[in-house]
PAZAPA-4460 file (N, C-alpha, C; in steps of 0.05 Angstrom, whole numbers, plus 32768, in hexadecimal, padded with zeros to 4 digits):
% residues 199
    n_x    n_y    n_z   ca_x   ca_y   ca_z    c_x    c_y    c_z   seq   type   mol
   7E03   7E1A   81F6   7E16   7E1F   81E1   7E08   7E21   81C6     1      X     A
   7E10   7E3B   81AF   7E04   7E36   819B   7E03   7E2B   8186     2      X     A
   7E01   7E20   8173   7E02   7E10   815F   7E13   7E1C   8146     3      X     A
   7E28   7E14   8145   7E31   7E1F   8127   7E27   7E31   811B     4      X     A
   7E13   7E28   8115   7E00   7E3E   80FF   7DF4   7E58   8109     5      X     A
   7DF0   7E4E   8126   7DE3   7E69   8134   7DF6   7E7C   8138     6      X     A
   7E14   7E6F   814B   7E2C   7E7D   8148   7E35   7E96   812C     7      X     A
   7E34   7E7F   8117   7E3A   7E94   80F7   7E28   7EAA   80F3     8      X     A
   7E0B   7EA0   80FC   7DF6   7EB9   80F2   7DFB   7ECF   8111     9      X     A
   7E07   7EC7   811E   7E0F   7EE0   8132   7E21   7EE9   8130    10      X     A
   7E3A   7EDF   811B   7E4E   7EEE   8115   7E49   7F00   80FB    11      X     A
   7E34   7EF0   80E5   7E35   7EFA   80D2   7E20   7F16   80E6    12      X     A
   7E12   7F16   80EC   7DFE   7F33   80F7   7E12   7F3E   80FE    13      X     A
   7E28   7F3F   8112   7E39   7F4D   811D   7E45   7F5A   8104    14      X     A
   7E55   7F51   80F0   7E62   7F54   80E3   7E55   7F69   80D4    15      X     A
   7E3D   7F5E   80CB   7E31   7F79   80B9   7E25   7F8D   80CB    16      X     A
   7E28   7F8D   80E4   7E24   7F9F   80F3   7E3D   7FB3   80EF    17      X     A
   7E51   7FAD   80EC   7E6D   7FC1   80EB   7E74   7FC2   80D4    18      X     A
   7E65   7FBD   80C2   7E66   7FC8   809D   7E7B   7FB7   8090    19      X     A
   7E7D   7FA5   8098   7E97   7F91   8086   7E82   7F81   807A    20      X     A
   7E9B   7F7E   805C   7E95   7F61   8047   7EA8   7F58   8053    21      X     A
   7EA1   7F37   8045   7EA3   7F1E   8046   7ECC   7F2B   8045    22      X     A
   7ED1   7F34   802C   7EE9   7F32   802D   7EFC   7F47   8042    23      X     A
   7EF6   7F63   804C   7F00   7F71   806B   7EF8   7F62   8079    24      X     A
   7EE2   7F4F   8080   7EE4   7F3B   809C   7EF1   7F31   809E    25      X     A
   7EFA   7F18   8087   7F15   7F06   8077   7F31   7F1A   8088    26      X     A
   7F31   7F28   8082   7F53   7F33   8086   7F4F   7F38   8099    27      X     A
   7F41   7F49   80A4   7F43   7F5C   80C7   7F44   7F40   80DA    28      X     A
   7F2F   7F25   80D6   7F34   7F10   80E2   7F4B   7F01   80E1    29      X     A
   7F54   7F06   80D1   7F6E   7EF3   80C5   7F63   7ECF   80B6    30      X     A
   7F4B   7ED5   80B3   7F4A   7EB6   80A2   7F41   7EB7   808C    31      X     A
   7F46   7EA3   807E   7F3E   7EA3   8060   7F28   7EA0   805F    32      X     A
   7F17   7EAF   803D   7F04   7EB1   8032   7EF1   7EA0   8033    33      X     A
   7EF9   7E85   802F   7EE4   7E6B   8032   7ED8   7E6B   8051    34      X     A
   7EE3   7E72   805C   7EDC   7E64   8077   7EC5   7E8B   8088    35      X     A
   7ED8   7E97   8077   7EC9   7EAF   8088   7EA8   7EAD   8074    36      X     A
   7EA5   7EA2   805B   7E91   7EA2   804A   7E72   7E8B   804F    37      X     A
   7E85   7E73   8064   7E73   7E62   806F   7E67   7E6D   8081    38      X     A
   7E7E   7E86   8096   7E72   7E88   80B2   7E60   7EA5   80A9    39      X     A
   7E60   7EB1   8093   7E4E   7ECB   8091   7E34   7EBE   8083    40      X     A
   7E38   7EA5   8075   7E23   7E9B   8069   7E0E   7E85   807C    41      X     A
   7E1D   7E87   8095   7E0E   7E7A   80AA   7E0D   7E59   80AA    42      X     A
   7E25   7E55   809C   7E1C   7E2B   8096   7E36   7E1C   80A2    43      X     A
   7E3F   7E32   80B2   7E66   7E25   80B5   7E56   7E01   80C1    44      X     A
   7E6A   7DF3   80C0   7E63   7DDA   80CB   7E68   7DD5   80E3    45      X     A
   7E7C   7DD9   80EE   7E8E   7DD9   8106   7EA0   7DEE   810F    46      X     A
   7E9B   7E08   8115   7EB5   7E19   8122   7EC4   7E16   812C    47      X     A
   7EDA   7E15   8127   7EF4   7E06   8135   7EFA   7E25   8147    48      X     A
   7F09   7E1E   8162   7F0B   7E30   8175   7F18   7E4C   816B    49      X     A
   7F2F   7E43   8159   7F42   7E5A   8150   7F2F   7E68   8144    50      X     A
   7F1A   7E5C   8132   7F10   7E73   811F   7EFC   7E82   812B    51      X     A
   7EE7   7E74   8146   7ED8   7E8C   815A   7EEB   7E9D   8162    52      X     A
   7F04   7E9B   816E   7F1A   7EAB   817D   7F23   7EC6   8165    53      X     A
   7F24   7EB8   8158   7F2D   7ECC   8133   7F12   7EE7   8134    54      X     A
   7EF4   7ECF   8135   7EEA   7EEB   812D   7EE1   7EF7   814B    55      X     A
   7EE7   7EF2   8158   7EE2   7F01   8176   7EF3   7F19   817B    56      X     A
   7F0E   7F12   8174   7F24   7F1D   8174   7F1E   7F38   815E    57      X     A
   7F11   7F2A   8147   7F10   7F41   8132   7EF0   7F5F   813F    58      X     A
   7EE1   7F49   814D   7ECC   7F59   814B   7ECF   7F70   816D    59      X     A
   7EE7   7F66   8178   7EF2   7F74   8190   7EDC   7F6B   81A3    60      X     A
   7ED6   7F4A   81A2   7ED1   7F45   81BD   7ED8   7F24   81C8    61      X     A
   7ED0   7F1A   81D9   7EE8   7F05   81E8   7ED8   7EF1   81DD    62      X     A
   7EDE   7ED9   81DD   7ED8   7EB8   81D6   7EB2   7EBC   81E6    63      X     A
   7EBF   7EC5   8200   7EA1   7EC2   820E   7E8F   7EDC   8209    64      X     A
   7E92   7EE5   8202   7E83   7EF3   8200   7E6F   7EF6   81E9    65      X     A
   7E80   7EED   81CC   7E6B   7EE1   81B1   7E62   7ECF   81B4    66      X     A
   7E6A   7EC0   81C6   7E5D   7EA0   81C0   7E3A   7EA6   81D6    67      X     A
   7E40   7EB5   81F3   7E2B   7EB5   81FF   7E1D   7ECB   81F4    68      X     A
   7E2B   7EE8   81FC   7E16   7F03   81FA   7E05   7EF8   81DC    69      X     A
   7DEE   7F0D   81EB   7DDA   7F06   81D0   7DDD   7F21   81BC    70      X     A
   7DD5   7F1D   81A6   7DD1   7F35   818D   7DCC   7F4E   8198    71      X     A
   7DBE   7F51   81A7   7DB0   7F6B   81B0   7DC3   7F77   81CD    72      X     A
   7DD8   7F66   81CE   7DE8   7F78   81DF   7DFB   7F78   81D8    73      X     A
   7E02   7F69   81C3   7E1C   7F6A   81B1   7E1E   7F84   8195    74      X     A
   7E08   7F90   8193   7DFC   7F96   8172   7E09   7FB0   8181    75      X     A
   7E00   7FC1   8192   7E03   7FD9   81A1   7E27   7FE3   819F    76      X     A
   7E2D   7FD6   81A3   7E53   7FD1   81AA   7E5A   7FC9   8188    77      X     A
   7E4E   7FC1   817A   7E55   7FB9   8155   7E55   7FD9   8150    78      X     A
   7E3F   7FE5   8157   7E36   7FFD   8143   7E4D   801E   8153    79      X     A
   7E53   8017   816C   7E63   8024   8178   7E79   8022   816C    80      X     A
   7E8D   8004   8168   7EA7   800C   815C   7EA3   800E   813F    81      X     A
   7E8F   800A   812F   7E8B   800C   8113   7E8F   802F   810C    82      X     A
   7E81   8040   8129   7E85   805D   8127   7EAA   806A   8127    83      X     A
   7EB0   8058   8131   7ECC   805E   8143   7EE0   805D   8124    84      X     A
   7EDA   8049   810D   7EE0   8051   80F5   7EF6   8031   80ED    85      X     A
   7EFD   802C   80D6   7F0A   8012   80D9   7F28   8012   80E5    86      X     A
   7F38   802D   80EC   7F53   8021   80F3   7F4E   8019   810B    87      X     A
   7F33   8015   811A   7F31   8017   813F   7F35   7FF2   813A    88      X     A
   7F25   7FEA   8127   7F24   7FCC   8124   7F42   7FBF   811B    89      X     A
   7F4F   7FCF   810A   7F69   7FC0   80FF   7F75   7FC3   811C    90      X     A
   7F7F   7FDD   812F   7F8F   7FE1   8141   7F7E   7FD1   8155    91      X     A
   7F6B   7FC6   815C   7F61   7FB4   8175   7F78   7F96   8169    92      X     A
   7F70   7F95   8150   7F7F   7F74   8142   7F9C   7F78   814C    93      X     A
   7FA5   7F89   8145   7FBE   7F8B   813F   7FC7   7F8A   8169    94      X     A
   7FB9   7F97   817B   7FB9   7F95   819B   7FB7   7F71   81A2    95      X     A
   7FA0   7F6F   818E   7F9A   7F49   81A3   7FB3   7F3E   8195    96      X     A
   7FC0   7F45   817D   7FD9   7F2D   8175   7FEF   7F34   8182    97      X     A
   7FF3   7F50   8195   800E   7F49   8197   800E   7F51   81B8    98      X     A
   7FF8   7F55   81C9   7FF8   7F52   81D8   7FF5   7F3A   81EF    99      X     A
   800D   7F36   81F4   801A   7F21   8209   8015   7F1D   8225   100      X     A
   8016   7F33   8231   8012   7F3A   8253   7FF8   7F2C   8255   101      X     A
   7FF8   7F1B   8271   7FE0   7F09   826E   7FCA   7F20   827D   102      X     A
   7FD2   7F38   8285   7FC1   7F43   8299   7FB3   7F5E   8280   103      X     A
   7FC5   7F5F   8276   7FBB   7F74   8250   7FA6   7F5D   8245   104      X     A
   7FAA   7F4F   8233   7F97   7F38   822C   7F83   7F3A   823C   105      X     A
   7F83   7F32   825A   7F6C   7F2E   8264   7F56   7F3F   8263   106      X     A
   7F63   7F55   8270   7F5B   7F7B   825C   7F47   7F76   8248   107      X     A
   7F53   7F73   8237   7F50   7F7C   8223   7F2E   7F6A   821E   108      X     A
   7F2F   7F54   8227   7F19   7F44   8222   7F01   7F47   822E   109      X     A
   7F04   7F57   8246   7EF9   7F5D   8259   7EE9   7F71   824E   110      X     A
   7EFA   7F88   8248   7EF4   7FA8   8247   7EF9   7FAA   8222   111      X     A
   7EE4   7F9E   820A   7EEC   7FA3   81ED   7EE0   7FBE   81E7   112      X     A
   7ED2   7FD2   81FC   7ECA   7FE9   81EE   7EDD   8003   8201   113      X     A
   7EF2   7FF2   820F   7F01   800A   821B   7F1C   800A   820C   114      X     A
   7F22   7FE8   8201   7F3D   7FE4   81E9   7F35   7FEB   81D9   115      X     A
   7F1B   7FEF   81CB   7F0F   8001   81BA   7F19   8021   81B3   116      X     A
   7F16   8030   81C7   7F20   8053   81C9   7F38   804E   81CB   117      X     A
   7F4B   803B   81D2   7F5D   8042   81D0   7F6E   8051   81B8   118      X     A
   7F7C   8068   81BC   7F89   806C   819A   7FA1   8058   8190   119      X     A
   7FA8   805D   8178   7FBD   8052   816F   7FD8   804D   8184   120      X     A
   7FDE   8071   8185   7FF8   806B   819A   7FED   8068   81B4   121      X     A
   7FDA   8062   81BE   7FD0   8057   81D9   7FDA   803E   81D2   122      X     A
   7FD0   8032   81BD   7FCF   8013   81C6   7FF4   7FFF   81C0   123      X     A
   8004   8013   81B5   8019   8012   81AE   802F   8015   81CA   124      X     A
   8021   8034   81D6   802D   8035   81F2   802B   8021   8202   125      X     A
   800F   8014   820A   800D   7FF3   821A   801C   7FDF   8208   126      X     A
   801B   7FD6   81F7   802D   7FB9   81E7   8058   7FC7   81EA   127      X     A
   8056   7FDC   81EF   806F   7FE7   81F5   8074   7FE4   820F   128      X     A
   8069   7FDC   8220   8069   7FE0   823E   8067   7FC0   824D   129      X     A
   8061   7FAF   8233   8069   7F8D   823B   807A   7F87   8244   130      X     A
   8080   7F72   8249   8094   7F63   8251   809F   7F58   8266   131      X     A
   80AA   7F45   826B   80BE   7F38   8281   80C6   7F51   8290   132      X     A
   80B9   7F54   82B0   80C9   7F67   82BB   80C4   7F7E   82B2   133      X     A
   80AA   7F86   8298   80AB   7FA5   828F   809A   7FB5   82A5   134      X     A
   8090   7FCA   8299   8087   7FDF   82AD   8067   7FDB   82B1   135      X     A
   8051   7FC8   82A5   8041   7FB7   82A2   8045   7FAF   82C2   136      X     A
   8056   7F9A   82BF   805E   7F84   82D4   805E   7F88   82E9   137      X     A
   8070   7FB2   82E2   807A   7FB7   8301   805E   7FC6   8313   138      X     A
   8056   7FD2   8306   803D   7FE7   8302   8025   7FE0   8302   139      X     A
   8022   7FC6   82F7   8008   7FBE   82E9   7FF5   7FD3   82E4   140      X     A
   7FE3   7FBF   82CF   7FD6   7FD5   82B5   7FC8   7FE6   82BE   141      X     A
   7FC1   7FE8   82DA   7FAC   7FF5   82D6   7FB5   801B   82DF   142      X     A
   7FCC   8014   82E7   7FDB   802B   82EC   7FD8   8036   82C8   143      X     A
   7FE4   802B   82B8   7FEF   8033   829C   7FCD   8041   8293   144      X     A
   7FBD   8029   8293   7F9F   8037   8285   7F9D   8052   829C   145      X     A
   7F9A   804E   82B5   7F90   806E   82BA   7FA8   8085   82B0   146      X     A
   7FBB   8080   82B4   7FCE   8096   82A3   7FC3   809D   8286   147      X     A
   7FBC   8089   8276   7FB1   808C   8261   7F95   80A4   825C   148      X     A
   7F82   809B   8271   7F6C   80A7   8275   7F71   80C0   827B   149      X     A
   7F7F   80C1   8294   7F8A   80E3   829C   7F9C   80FC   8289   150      X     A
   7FA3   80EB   827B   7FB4   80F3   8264   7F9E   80FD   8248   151      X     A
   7F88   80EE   8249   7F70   80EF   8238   7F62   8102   823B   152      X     A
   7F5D   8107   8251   7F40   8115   825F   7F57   8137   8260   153      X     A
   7F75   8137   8267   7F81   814E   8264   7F7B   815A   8254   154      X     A
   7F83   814C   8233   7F84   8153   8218   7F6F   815E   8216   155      X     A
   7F52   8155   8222   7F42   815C   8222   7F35   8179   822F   156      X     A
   7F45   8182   823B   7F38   8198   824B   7F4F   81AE   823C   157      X     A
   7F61   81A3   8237   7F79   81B7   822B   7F6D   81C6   820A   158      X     A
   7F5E   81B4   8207   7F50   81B5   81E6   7F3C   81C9   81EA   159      X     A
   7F26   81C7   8201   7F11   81D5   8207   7F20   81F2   820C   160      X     A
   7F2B   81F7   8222   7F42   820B   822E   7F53   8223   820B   161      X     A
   7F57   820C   8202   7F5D   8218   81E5   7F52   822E   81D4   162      X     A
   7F37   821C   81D9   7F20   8227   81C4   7F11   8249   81CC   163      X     A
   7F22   824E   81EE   7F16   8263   81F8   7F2F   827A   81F9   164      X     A
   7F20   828D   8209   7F35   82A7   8208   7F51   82A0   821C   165      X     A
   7F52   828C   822C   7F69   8281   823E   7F7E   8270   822D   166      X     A
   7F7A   8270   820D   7F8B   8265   8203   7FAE   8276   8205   167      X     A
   7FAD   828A   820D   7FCB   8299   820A   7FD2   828F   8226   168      X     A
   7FBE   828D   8240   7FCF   827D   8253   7FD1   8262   8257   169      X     A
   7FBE   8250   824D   7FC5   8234   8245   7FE3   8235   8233   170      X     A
   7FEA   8243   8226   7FFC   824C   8211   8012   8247   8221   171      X     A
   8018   8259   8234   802A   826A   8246   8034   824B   8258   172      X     A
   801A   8240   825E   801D   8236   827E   8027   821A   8270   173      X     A
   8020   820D   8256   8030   81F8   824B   804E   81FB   8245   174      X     A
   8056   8217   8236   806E   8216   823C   8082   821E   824A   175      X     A
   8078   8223   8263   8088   822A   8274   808E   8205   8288   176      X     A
   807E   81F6   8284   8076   81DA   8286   8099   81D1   8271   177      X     A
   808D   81D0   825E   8096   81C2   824B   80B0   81D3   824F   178      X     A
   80BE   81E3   8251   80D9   81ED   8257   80E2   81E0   826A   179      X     A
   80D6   81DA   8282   80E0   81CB   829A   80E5   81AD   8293   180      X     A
   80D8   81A6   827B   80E8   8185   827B   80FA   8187   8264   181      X     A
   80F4   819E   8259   810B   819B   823A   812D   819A   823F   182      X     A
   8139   81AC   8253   814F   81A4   825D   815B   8188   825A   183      X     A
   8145   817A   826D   814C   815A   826C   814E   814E   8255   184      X     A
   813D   8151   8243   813C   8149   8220   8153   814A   821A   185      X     A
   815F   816C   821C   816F   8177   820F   818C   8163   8213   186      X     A
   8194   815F   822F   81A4   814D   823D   81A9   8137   822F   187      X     A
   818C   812D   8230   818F   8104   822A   8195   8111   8204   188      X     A
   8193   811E   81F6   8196   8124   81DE   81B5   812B   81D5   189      X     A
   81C0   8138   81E5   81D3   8140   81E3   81ED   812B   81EF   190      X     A
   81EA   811B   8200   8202   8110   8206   8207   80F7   81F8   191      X     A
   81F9   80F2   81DF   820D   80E6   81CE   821F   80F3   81BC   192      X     A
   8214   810E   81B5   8228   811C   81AE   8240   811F   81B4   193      X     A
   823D   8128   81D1   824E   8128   81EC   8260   8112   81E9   194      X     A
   8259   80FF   81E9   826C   80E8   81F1   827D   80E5   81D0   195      X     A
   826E   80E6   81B8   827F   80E2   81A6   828F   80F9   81A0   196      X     A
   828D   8115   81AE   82A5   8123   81A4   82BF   8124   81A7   197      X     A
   82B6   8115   81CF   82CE   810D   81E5   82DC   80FA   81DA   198      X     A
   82D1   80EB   81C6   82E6   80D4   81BD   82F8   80E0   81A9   199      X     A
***
């Protein structure tokens, strides 16, 4: 186990590994100034559990994993989401506080450079998919992430496909796609109309 001090000077390296001051560490972690200023200044006295969990949480990796991995396999994965830009770090915070499902959480602790790529509305679609009995539950996650991926790697070839002379049938062949489910749209859109005219 490491010593307080060793702990802070591995958070403070981490930290300035992903380009934050004292005060973006402060907020993205959620703790106040004094205490994030002991642990970047390397002299905290005692880390109380919440505040390792705080900056683990902030730096997108699990309790165990800062306290054991060493610098040099941690620094690699700092300088990766530091590229990824700061909303990847606010939207990871904003995933570990409101995700509930104990099998997402676990995820997430597991895998911090795959909740990493996730986008915005990726990570919105899973915290939408919680709950008692939700589709999580029924499905489990791992169904939801490869939909995610397959859905990724599409966008992906549809982009390339774009950029070439097959863009008028990529063109063609999406909306002849996209006409076959618009009906249904059209339906679920229309029968509230429907129903309030009948009254």
């Amino acid at each position: 186990m490491e010593t307080p001090s060793a702990l802070g000077a591995k958070i403070a390296r981490l930290v300035e590994e992903r380009g934050w001051n004292q005060e973006e560490f402060a907020r993205i972690a959620g703790l106040n100034r004094l205490t994030v200023r002991q642990i970047l200044q390397a002299r905290p006295r005692r880390l109380r559990n919440a505040t390792i969990s705080a900056c683990a949480r902030a730096l997108g990796l699990s309790v165990n994993e800062l306290r054991t991995l060493p610098l040099e396999v941690l620094l690699p994965r700092m300088t990766r989401l530091a590229s990824a830009g700061p909303a990847t770090a606010q939207s990871l915070r904003r995933l570990y506080e409101r995700a509930t499902q104990p099998e997402l959480v676990a995820w997430m602790e597991r895998n911090p450079d795959a909740a990493a790529r996730l986008t915005t509305d990726e990570l919105d679609e899973l915290l939408s998919l919680q709950g008692t009995g939700g589709p999580l539950t029924r499905f489990g996650l791992q169904h939801f992430l490869q939909m995610l991926e397959r859905r990724r790697l599409l966008r992906q070839k549809m982009e390339a496909i774009a950029g070439t002379e097959y863009l008028d049938l990529l063109e063609k062949m999406v909306e002849l796609l996209y006409e076959k489910i618009q009906p249904y749209r059209d339906r679920r859109q229309d029968a509230p109309a429907a129903e309030n005219s009948s009254r």
